[in-house]
Residue, then its C-alpha position, 0 to 999 in steps of 0.5 A: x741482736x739487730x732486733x733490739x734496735x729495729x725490732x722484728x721480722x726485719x730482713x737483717x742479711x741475705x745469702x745469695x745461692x745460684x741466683x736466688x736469696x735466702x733472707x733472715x730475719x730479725x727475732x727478737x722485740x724491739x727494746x724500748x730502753x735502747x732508744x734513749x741512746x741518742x748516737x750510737x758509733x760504731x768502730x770497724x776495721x779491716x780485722x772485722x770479718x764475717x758475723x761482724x760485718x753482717x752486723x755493722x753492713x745491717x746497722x748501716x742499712x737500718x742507720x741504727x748507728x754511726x760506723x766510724x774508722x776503715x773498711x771491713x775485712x770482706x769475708x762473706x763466704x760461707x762454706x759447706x760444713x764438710x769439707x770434701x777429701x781429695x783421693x789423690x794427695x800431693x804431699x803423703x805428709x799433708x791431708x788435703x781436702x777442698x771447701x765448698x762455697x755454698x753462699x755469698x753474704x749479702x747486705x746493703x742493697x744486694x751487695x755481696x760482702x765478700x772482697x767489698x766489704x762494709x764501708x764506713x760512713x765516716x772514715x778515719x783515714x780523712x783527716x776531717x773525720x773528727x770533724x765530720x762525726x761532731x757535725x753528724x752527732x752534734x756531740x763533740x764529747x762523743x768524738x774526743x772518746x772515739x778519739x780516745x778509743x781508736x788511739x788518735 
C-alpha cells in the first residue's frame, strides 16, 4: 500500500535477524491520483500493533502523512511459524509449547518497533494538538473532523 504514495522500489521496513536487515521494499507504482490529497492524518493508538505499525512508522519516515493521537501498541516481533512442543508438560491438561523470535521489525532509522513503538507527530495527549495540526495543516476543518473522529 506504501507504493501508492512513494512508489516503487522503496525500503518500506526491515527485519533485524543476528545483526543483519533484511529490507522490503515497496511494489506497487506510485498512483498519480493520490497527490491531490493535499493532508493526510493518520489516527493511532495503543491498539495499533504490528502491520499497522509498520504501516504508520513508513508513513511517518516518507512524511507521506500526518499521524495524530498516542503511541502504537509496540509489537514488532515476528515468530517462527511452527511453534516448538515441549516433552515435558507442566500441567498434563494443558500442551505447552515455545515460539521462537526469528526477527525484530524495524522502521524509522533502524529503531526496532518492538516495546518502542511508533510515536506520533502530534500527540493528542497535548492539549494543544488541535492547535498544532491546523498550524501543520494549515486547515482548520481538517482538525474539527480528527476532533470528531477521536470523540474530543
Amino acid at each position: 500500500m506504501l507504493g501508492f504514495f512513494v512508489g516503487q522500489n522503496q525500503v518500506a521496513y526491515q527485519f533485524f535477524h543476528q545483526d543483519n536487515y533484511q529490507s522490503f521494499m515497496t511494489s506497487a507504482d506510485k498512483l498519480a491520483g493520490l497527490s491531490r490529497f493535499k493532508n493526510i492524518v493518520i489516527l493511532i493508538d495503543g491498539q495499533d500493533q504490528s502491520s499497522t505499525e509498520l504501516l504508520a512508522g513508513a508513513f511517518k519516515k516518507f512524511k507521506v502523512g500526518i499521524l495524530v493521537g498516542s503511541k502504537t501498541f509496540g509489537w514488532g516481533t515476528v515468530e517462527n511459524e511452527q511453534p516448538f512442543p515441549i516433552a515435558d508438560q507442566f500441567d498434563f491438561n494443558q500442551i505447552y509449547s515455545v515460539h521462537l523470535v526469528t526477527n525484530l521489525t524495524v522502521v524509522q532509522g533502524e529503531k526496532p518497533i518492538q516495546d518502542h513503538g511508533v510515536l506520533p507527530d502530534i500527540d493528542i495527549a497535548d492539549k494543544t494538538w488541535p492547535a498544532k495540526l491546523t498550524a501543520t495543516t494549515g486547515d482548520a476543518a481538517l482538525t474539527q473532523a480528527v476532533k470528531i473522529l477521536i470523540g474530543q
